[in-house]
matplotlib code that plots the C-alpha trace (Angstrom):
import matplotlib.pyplot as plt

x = [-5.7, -7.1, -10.3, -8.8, -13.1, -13.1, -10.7, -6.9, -7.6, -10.8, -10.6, -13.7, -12.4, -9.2, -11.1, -13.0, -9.0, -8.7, -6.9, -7.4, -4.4, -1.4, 2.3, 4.9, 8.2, 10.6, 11.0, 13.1, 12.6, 14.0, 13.8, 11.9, 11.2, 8.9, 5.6, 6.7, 8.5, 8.9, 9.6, 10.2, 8.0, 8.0, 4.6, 2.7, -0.9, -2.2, -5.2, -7.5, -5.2, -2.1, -0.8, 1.3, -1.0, 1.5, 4.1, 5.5, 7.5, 5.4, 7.0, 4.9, 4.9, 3.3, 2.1, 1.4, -2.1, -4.1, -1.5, -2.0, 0.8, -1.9, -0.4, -0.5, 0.9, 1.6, 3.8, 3.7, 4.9, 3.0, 0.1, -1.4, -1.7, -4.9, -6.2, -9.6]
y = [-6.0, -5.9, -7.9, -10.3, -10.2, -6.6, -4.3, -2.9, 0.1, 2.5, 3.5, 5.0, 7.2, 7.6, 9.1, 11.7, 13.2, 14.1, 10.5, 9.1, 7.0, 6.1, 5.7, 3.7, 6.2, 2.9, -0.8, -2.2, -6.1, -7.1, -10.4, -12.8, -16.6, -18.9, -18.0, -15.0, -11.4, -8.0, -4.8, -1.2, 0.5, 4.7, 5.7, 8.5, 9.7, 11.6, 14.0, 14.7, 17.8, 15.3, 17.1, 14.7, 14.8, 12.9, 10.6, 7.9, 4.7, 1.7, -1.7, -4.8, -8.3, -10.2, -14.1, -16.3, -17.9, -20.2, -19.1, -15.5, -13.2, -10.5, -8.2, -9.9, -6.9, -3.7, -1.6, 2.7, 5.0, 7.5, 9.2, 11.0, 7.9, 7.1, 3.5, 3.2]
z = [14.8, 11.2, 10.2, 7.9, 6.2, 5.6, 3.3, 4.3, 2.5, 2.4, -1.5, -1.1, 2.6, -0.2, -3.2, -0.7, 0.3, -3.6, -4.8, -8.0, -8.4, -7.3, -8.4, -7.5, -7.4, -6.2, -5.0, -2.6, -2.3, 1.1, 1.3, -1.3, -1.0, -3.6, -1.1, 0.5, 0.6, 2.3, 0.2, 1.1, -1.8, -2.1, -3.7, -4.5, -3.9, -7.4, -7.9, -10.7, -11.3, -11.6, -8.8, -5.6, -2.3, -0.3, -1.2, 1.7, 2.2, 2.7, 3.9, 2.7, 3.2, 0.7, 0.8, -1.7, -0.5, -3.3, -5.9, -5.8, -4.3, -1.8, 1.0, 4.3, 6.4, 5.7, 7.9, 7.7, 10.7, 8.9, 11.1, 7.4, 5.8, 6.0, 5.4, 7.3]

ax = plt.figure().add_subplot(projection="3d")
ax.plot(x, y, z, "-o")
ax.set_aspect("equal")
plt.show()
């Protein structure tokens, strides 16, 4: 279980591997409602050198809480994605 008080991601764990930025390669929404939706999204992890570390498929499910749209669950069968 996640600690809904601390981050999903470690950007600072994410910027040691190399990473810079990421880039969104495609979107797939799945299912989409007024509050809520799941989508399949294929990313990319970019160095300094503009170089691809990894790219994987992420799926997502998103909630709208206090009017904001924020990722409430994020599903990856990938073990070298690392978010902590």
């Amino acid at each position: 279980m996640h600690d809904e008080n601390s981050p999903l991601v470690n950007f600072e764990k994410l910027r040691d591997s190399g990473w810079i930025k990421s880039t969104v390669n495609e979107i797939e929404v799945i299912y989409a409602t007024e509050d809520k939706s799941l989508v399949r999204l294929n990313f990319s992890r970019i160095n300094k050198e503009q170089e691809v570390i990894v790219t994987k498929d992420g799926i997502y499910n998103f909630k709208k809480i206090n009017g904001k749209l924020g990722i409430e669950v994020l599903f990856d069968g990938s073990k070298d994605l690392h978010l902590n």
